[in-house]
N, C-alpha and C positions, 0 to 999 in steps of 0.2 A: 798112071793115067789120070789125066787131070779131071776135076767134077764134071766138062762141060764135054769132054769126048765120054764119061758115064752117062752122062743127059742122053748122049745124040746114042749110044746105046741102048737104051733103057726104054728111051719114048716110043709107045705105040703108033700105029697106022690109026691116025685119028686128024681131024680137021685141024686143030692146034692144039698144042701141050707145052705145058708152061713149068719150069720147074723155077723155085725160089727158096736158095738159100739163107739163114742166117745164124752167125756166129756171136754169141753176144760171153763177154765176160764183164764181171760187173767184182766188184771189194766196197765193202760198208768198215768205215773206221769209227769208234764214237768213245765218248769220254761221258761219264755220269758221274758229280759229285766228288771230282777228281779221282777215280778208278776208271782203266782203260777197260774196255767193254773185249770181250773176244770180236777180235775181226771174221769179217763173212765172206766166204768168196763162193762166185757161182759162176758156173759153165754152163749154157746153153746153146747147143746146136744140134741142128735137126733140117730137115727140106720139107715143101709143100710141094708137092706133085698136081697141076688143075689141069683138066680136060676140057676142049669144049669140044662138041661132036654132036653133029645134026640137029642142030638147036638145041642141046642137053647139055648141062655141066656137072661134073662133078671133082672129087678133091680129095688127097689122101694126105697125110703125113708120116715123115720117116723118120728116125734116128739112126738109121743103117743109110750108109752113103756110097757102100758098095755096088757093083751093076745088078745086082742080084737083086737088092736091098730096093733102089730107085725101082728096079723091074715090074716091083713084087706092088708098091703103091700105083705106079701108072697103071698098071693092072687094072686097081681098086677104084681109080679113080676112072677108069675108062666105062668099068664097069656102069658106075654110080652117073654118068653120063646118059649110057645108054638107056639107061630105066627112067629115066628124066626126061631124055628126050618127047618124049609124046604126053607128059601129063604137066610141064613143067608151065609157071605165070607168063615166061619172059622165053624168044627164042633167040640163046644163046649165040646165034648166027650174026646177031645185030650190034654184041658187046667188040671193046677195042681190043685191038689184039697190040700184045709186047712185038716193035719189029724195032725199038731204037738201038743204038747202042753207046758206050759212055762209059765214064769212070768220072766216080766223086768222092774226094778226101777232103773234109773239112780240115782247115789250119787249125794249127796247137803249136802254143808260143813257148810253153813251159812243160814239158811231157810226165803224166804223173810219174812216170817211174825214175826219171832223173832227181826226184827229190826221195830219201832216206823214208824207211817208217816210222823211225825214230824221229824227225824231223816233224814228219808229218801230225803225229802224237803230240808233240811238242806241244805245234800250233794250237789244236785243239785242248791241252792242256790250259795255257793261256788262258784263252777264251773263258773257259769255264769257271777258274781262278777269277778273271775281273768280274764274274756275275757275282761272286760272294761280296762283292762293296771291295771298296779302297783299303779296307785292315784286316780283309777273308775272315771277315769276322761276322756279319751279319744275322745275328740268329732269325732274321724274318725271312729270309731267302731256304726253302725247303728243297729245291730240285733245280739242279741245273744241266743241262747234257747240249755238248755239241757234236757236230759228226758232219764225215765224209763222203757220198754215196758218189764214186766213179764207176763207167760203163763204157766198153768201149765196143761199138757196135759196128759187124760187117757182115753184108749182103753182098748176094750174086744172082742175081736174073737170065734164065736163057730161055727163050723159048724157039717151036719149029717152026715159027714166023720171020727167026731172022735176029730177034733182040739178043742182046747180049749187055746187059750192063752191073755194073761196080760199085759200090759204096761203102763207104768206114767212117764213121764218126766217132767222135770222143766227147763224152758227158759228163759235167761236175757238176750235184748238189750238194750245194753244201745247207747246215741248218744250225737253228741255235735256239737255246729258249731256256729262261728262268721262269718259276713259280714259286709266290712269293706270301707270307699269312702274316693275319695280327688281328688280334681282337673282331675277332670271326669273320674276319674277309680275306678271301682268297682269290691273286689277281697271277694273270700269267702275260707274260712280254717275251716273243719270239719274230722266225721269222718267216712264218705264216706257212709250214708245213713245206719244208724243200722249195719257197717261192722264188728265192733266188736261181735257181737253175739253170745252165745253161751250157752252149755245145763249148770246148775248149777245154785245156790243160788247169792249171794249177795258178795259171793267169787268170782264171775266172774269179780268185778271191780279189784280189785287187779292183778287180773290175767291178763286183758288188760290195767293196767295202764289208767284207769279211770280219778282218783285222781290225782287231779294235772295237767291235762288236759288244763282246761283254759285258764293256763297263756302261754302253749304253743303254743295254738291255736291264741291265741292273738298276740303274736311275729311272730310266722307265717305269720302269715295275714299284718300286718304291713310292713312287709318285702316286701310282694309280691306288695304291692300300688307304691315304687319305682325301681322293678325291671324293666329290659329290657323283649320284650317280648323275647318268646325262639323262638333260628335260626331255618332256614328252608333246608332244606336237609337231602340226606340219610346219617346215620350216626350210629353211635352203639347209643344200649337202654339199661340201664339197668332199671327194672322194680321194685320195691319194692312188698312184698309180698300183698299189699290191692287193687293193681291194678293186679298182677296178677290174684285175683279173679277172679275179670269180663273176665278177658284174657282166663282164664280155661272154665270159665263158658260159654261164650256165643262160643268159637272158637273151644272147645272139644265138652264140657257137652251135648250144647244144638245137635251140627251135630250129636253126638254119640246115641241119644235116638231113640231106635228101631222102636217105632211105629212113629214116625217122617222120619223115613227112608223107610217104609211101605207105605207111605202115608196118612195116618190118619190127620197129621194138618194141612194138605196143604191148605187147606181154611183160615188157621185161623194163626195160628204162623208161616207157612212155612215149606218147607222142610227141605233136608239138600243135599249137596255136595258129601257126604258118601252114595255108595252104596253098596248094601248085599256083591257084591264079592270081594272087598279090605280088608275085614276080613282075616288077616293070610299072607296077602302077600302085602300090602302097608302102605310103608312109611310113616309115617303122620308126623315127627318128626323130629330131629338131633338125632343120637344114646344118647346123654344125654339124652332124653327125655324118661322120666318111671312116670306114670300116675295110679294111683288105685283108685277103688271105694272102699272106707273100714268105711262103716256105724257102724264099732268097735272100731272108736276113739272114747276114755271118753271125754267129755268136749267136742266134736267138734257138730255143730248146730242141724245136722241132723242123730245122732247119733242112733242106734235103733236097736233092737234084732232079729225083723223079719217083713217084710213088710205087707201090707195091705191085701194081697193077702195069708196070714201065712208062705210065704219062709222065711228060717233061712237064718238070716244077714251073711254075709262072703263077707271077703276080696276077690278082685280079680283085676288081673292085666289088664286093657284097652291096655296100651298101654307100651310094655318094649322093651328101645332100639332103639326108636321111630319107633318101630312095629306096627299097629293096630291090637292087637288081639280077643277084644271083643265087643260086640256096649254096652248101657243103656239100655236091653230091660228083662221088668219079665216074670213071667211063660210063661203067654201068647203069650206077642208075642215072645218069645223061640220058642213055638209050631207052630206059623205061620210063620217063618222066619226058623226053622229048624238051628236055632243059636245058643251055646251058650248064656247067659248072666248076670244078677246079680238080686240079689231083691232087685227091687227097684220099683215094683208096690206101688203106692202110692196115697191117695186122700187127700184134703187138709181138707175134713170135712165129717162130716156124709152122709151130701146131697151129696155128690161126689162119682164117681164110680173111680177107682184108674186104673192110668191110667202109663206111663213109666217116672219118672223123675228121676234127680239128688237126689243125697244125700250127702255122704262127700265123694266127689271126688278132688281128692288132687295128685299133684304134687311131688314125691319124694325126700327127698334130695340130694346134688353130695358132690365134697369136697373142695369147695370155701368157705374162706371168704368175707365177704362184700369188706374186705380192697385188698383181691386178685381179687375181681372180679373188682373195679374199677381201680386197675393196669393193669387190660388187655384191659383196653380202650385207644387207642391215642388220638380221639374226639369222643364226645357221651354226652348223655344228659342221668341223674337218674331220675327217674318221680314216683310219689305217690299218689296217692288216687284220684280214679275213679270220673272226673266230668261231661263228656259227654259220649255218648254212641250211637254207628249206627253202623247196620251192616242188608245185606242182608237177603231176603225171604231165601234163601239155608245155609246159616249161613258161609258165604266164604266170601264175600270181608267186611271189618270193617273199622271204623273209630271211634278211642277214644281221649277223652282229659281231663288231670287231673290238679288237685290243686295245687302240687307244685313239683318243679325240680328245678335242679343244675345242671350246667355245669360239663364235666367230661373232661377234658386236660390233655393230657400226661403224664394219670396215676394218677390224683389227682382229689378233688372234689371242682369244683372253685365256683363260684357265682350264686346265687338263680336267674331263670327267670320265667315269669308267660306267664299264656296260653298256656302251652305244651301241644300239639298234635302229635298222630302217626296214618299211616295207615300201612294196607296190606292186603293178603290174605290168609286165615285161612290154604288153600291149600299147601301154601310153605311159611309163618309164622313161623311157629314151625322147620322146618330145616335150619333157620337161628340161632338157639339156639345154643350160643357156650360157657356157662357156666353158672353152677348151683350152687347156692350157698348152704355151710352144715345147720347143725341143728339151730348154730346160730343165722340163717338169718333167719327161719322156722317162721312163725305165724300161729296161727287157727284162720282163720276169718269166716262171714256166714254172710248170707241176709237173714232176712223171706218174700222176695217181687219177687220169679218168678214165672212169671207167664205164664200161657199154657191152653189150652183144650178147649172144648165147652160145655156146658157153662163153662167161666172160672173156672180155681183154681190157688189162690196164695199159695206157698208151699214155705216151710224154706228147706234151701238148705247150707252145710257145702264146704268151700275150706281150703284145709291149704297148704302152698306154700314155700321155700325158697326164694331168690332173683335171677332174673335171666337175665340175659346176651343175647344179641342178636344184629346180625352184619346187617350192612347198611340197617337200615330200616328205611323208607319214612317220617322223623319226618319236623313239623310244626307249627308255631307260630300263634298268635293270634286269637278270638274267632272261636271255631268250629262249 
């Protein structure tokens, strides 16, 4: 008997009942110092059983997938409904119900398991090898590690509504990072904590220039042990696309999520600065700034056909013109906030009830080149890859500092300095943006590590960025 005739067994006499599978297996490969690290492998699967019933909801989870097994949670969750019903914020009568149906297999070019593990070791052998210098000899390079994190990810949806839908993806992070001393400086060159990320096979190295890594990371780092540290004052920033990341993510992504804005994680992750009625009529931006949520990029981390909750994935504009037009929030809180917003109900695993996150929310592009946008600097500092991170309960004032930067002087790009830091505030941040860079500045980067909710969940989360421009903002040298 297949899962979806145990469903239609198992589901109580109740208004609607939702069952949501997923299967996830995931393998960590990694190499330190040239010793292969023990490989990780992990199985998870389990169902989430949700009820809604007389305006009350509630939610169980299983590991037992048997009729008995499903029985025993819809039970729990029917239960948990009914006691809800008369005391509960929101009546549940108002939320969307799963009636689509579907099936979504993301492409994969290169399938991880067509390639050996010996092979695969190889690779990461490599890698690690070119971070010691050109003669693996380097005694100022102390730690070197690269690695593998694939996941291959499948869900099933049915509910007594009618939905019935499919989905399997396939995830490579890959990573890499040397740390490097001498005459008590200690500098580290990587690549910004799994930032390359992204849905696809073993084609995803190539795609982020993987290969070959090393020995870049290695000159890098080396670089950075006799730089000066970077000056202090306001000045222009141009931002490289792996640092804009975090820029989006923690200064939009995180203030923009509806039930964040409802109050729901204020115990826990915080609020946000974003309230209901700046929807349609504030500023959040410089008119360059145009912002979507389009979980319809191929290849991009958090890529997916319909959310947790069964809303059909679609594009949609946050933010055009640096307008706020729409916040982060699914069906639900749609329904309790009378807002627009996107699907992007999402849980990070079976045990999780899905709740409002990111996905690929991405920065548009403008019509600068790299080499135009550093022309439009008189003084300014270029900055790349996310090394610190602080930013307040409301998600407004921040403080970041990255791996490596370069002087920018009257329109040219001068010398490497290390410990670059900037602040501001997320408020009037973004209406300092006075140039975007086009498609060829563009990267698709992703994290699988934000994290939100009670009890936790860590979710994969997609940014893809140009480079970007921004005048007299509060830049700072040495450790943050």
């Amino acid at each position: 008997m297949n899962l979806r005739a145990r469903f239609a067994q198992a589901a109580p006499a109740v208004d609607s009942c939702t069952l949501r599978l997923v299967d996830e297996r995931s393998e960590l490969l990694a190499v330190r110092n040239d010793v292969v690290e023990p490989t990780q492998e992990r199985i998870d699967l389990g169902a989430m059983i949700t009820v809604l019933h007389q305006g009350g909801m509630g939610y169980a989870a299983t590991s037992d997938l048997s009729v008995s097994g499903l029985r025993a949670a819809a039970d729990r969750a029917a239960d948990w409904a009914r006691r809800t019903a008369a005391s509960g914020v929101f009546d549940h009568r108002l939320a969307p119900r799963a009636t689509g149906r579907g099936e979504h297999r993301a492409p994969v070019q290169r399938p991880w398991e067509g390639v050996s593990l010996a092979d695969k070791l190889d690779l990461l052998r490599a890698e690690v090898a070119d971070m010691a210098g050109p003669d693996r000899a380097d005694d100022r390079v102390v730690e070197r590690t690269a690695s593998l994190l694939r996941v291959r990810h499948h869900s099933e949806l049915y509910s007594t509504d009618g939905g019935e839908l499919v989905q399997e993806l396939d995830l490579l992070a890959p990573d890499a990072q040397v740390i490097v001393h001498a005459g008590g400086v200690t500098q580290r060159r990587g690549t910004g904590s799994r930032g390359l990320s992204r849905q696809g096979g073993l084609e995803v190295l190539d795609q982020v220039g993987f290969r070959g890594l090393g020995t870049r990371l290695h000159d890098e780092a080396i670089q950075l042990l006799s730089a000066p540290d970077c000056p202090s004052g306001p000045m222009d920033l141009l931002l490289a696309p792996d640092q804009m990341m975090l820029q989006i993510h923690e200064s939009i992504g995180h203030p923009l999520e509806l039930d964040r804005i409802l109050g729901d994680e204020r115990n826990y992750a915080g609020t946000s600065f974003v309230t209901l009625d700046m929807f349609g009529r504030y500023q959040y931006g410089s008119e360059l700034l145009d912002v979507t949520f389009d979980p319809g990029v191929p290849g991009e981390l958090a890529a997916y056909a319909f959310d947790d909750e069964g809303a059909p994935a679609r594009r949609e504009w946050l933010i055009k013109g640096g307008l706020l037009l729409r916040p982060l929030g699914g069906g639900t809180s749609q329904a309790r906030a009378g807002l627009p917003g996107v699907s992007n109900a999402r849980a990070c695993s079976w045990n999780r009830p899905p709740i409002d996150r990111m996905a690929n929310l991405n920065v548009e592009p403008g019509p600068h080149s790299l080499e135009q946008l550093v022309a439009m600097v008189e003084r300014g500092v270029f900055m790349e890859t996310n090394a610190s991170w602080s930013i307040d309960d409301s998600r407004n004032k921040f403080q970041f500092g990255c791996e490596w930067a370069r002087l920018i002087v009257d329109g040219q790009l001068g010398p490497v300095v290390r410990n670059p830091n900037y602040r501001g505030i997320s408020a009037t941040f973004w209406r300092s943006l006075a140039g975007v860079g086009d498609r060829s500045t563009m990267q698709v980067m992703g994290t699988p590590y934000c994290g939100k909710g009670e009890p936790n969940q860590v979710i994969r989360v997609g940014h893809a960025s140009p480079a970007c421009l921004f005048r007299g903002v509060d830049v700072f040298g040495g450790h943050s």
